[in-house]
C-alpha positions in Angstrom: 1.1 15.9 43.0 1.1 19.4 41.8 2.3 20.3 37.9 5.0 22.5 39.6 6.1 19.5 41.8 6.2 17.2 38.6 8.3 19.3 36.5 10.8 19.9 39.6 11.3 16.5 40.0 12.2 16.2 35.9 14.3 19.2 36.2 16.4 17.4 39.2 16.4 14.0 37.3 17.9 15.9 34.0 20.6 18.1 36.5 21.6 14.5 38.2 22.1 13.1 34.6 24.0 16.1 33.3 25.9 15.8 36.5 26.5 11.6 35.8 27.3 12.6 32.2 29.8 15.5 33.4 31.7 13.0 35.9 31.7 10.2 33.1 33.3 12.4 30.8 36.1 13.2 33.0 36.5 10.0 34.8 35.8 7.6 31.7 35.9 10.1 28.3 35.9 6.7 26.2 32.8 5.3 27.9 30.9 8.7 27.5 32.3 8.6 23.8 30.6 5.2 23.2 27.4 6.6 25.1 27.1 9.7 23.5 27.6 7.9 19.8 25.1 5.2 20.9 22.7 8.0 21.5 22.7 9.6 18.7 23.2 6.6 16.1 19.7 5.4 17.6 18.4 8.7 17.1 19.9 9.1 13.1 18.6 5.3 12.5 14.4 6.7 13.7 14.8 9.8 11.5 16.6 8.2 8.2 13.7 8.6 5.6 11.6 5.9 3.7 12.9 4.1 0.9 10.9 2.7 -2.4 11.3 -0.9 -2.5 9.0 -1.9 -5.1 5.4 -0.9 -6.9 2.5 -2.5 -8.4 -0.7 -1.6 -10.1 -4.1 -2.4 -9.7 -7.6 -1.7 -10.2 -10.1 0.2 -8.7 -13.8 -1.2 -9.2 -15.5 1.2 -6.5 -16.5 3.4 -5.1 -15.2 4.9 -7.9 -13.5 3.1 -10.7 -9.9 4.2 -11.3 -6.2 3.4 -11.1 -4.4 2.2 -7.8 -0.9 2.6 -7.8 1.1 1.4 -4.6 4.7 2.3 -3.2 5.8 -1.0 -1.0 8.7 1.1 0.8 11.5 0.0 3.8 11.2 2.0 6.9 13.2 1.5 10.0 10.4 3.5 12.0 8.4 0.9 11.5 8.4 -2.0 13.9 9.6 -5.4 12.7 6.9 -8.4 13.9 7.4 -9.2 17.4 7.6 -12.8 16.9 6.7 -15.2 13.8 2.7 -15.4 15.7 2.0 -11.8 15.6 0.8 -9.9 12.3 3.1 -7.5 10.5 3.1 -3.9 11.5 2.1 -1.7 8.2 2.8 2.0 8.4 0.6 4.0 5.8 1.0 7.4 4.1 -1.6 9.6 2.9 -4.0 8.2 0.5 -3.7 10.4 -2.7 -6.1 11.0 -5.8 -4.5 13.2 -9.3 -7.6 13.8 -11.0 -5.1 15.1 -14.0 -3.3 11.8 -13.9 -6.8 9.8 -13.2 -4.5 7.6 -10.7 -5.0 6.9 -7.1 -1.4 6.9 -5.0 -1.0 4.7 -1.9 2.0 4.2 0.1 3.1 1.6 2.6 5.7 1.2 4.4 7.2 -1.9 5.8 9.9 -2.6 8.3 13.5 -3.4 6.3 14.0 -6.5 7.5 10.1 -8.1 6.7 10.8 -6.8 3.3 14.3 -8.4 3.2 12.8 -12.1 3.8 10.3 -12.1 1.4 13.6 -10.5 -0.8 12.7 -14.0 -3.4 9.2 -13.6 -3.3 7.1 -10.6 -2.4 3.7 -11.6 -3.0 3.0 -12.0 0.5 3.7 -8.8 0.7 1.8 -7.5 -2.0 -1.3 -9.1 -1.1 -1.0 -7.8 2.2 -0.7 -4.2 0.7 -4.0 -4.8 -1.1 -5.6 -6.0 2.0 -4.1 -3.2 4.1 -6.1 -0.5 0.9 -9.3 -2.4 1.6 -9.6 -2.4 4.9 -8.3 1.1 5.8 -9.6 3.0 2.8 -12.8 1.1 1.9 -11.7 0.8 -1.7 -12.7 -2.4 -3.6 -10.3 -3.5 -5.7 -9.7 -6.3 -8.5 -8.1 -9.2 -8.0 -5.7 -8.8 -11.1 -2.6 -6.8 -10.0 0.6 -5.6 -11.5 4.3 -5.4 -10.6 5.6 -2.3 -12.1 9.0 -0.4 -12.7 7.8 3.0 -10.8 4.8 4.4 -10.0 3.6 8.4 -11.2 4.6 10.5 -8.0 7.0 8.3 -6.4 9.7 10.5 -5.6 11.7 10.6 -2.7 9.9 14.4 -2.0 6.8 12.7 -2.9 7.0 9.4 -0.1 8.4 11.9 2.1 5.4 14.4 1.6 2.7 11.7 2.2 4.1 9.8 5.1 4.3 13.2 6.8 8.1 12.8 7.2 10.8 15.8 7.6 14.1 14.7 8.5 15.8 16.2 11.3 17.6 19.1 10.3 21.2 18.2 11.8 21.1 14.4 11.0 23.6 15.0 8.3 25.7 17.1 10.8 27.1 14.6 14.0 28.5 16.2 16.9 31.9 15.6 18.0 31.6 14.4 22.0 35.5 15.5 22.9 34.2 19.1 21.6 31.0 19.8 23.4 29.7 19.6 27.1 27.5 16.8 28.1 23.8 19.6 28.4 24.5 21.3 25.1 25.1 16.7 24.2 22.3 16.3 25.9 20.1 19.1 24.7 20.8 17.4 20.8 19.9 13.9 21.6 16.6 15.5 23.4 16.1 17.3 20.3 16.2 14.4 18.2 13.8 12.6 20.0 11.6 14.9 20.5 11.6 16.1 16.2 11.0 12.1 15.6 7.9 11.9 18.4 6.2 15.0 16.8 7.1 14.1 13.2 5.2 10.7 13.5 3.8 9.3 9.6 -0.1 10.6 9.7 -0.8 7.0 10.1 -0.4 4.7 12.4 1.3 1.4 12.4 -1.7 -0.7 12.1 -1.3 -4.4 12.6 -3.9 -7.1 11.4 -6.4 -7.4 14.1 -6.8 -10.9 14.0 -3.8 -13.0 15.4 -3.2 -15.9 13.5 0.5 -17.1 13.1 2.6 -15.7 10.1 1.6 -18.3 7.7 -1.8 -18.5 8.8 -2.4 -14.9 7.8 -1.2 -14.7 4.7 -2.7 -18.0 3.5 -6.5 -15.7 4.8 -5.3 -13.0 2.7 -4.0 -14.7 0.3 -7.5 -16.3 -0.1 -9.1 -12.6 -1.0 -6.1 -12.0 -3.5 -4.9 -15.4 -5.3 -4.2 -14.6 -9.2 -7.9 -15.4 -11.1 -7.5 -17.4 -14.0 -8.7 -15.7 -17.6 -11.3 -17.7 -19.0 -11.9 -18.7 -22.5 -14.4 -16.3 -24.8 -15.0 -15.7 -28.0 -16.8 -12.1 -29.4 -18.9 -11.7 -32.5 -20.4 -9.4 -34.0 -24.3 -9.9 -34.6 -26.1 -8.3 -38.2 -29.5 -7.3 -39.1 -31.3 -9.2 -42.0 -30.0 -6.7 -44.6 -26.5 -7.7 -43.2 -25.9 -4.1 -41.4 -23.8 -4.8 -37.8 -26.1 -4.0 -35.3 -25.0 -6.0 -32.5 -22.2 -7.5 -30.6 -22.2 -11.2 -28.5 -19.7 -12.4 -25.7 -19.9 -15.8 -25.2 -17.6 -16.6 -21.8 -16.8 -20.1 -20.8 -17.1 -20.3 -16.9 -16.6 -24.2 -15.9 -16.1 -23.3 -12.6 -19.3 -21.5 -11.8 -22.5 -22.9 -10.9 -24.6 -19.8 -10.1 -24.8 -16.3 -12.1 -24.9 -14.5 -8.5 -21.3 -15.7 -8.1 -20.3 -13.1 -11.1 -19.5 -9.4 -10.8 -20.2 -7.8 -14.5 -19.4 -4.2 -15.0 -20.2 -2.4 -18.5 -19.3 0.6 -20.1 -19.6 1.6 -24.2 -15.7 0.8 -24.3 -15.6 -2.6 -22.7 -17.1 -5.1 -20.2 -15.5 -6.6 -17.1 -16.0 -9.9 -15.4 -15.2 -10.9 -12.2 -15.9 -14.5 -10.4 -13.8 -13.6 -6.9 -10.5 -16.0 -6.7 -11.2 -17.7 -9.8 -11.9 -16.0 -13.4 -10.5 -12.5 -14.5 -12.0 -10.8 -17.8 -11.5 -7.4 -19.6 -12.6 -7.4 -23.1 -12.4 -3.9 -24.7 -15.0 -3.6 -27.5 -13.9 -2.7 -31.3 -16.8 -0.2 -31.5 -18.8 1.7 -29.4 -21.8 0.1 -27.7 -24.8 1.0 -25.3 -24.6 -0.3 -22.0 -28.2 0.5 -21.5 -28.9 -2.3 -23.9 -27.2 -5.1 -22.2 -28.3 -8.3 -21.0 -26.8 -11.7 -20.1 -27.6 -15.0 -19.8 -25.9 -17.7 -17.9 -26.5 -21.4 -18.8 -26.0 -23.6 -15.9 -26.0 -26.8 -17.9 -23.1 -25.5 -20.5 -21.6 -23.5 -17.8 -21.3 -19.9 -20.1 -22.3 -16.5 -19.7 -23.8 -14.8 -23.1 -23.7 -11.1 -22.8 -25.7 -9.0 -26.0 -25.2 -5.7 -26.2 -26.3 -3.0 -28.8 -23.6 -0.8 -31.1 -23.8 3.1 -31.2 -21.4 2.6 -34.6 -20.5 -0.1 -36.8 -16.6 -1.2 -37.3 -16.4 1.1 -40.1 -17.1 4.1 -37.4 -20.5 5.5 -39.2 -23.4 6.2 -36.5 
């Protein structure tokens, strides 16, 4: 079939509906009414904007280490599950870096009623939102988050802005059916349809690819992201033999590790961070300034610690 035959037969299916539409409205004005109002209440509810729900803090520990901050928000664009076996439709915005604000701004959206049954309890939902920053952004993150009050750039302007959302322009304005013909009715509810089609968020729903039921997934996720205990240390400072500070030791109790591999250390001259994946947690900022080209660590598999020794640049009382 031709294009010219195609859009014929369209433009013959829209005159017969006008036609039905113009015969309802004089035959049956309170059934066009409740069709007309049907129309365009499902049309208002796809371009109603996204809301913030909640926001929480984590960090980045590569590619490049940082701050993630991330907007859980409630979208009715966004599909609710299908049943209780498939995974949870995510819709996410545009991920965003401040280098002034040295923060990292994600947002994802969720459909209103998922967010409304874990309304008690969102961790879930949170872990799911770290998952979804993983796996779609390639970020490594830590295991340690944060529930916060509000995250920087979490505006209404701003979730709008990065979910690529503009909201119809006469959503605000309904039309009166008794007062206007069913094509110029018609032409409106097209209109809408068409602004929330081509308005789409710049990313797609994207479900977890692996179909387990609803418990099942979260208990996987949840196995990447349950909250890592913060083991017991102790820090001392190490002098020469004329009693001068030269040198710091962190001693790190780590009963549940049997292997040094299973530890992630990262060092910088302000502090040192530890990571044993689902089980210990460790930030210890240093009092002075140190040289992380001078580190080294020693794990004793009998006592089950970690002994890190690094160099100062000052002593506590600041001279170099």
């Amino acid at each position: 079939m031709s294009l010219t035959g195609c859009t014929e037969d369209v433009l013959q299916q829209v005159n017969h509906f006008w036609s039905m539409l113009d015969e309802l409205s004089e035959n049956d004005p309170a059934s066009y009414r409740k069709f007309i109002e049907k129309q365009m209440k499902e049309g208002a509810k796809f371009s109603s904007p996204p809301e913030l729900d909640s926001s929480l803090c984590t960090d980045i520990v590569g590619p490049e280490k940082g701050l993630l901050y991330v907007n859980i928000c409630s979208w009715k664009r966004v599909p609710a599950p299908q049943d209780p076996s498939r995974p949870v439709p995510v819709c996410g915005g545009r991920l965003e870096t401040d280098t002034n604000e040295g923060c990292t701004v994600l947002d994802l959206a969720f459909n209103p009623a998922v967010l409304q049954e874990s309304q008690k309890d969102k961790t879930e939902i949170y872990l799911l939102a770290l998952s979804f920053a993983q796996q779609q952004h390639g970020l490594k993150l830590s295991q340690h988050y944060e529930v916060i009050n509000r995250c920087p750039k979490s505006s209404s302007d701003d979730l709008h802005h990065r979910f690529g959302f503009r909201q119809w322009p006469n959503a605000s304005k309904q039309p009166d059916p008794d007062n206007q013909t069913p094509p110029s009715l018609l032409q409106q509810i097209s209109s809408l349809r068409s602004e929330t089609q081509e308005q789409q968020p710049v990313a797609q729903i994207i479900p977890e690819p692996v179909e387990h039921k609803k418990k099942d997934l979260i208990q996987v996720i949840s196995s990447t992201f349950v909250q890592p205990q913060k083991p017991e240390y102790q820090l001392e400072v190490r002098t020469d033999t004329e009693g001068v500070p030269r040198s710091m030791e962190l001693t790190v109790e780590l009963p549940k590790v049997s292997s040094v591999s299973e530890c992630q250390l990262s060092i910088s001259k302000d502090d040192v961070l530890l990571e044993v994946e689902d089980v210990y947690y460790l930030l210890v900022e240093f009092p002075v300034i140190v040289d992380e080209d001078t580190v080294s660590a020693i794990f004793d598999k009998k006592k089950r610690t970690l002994t890190l020794g690094v160099e100062m640049l000052q002593n506590p009382k600041g001279e170099i």
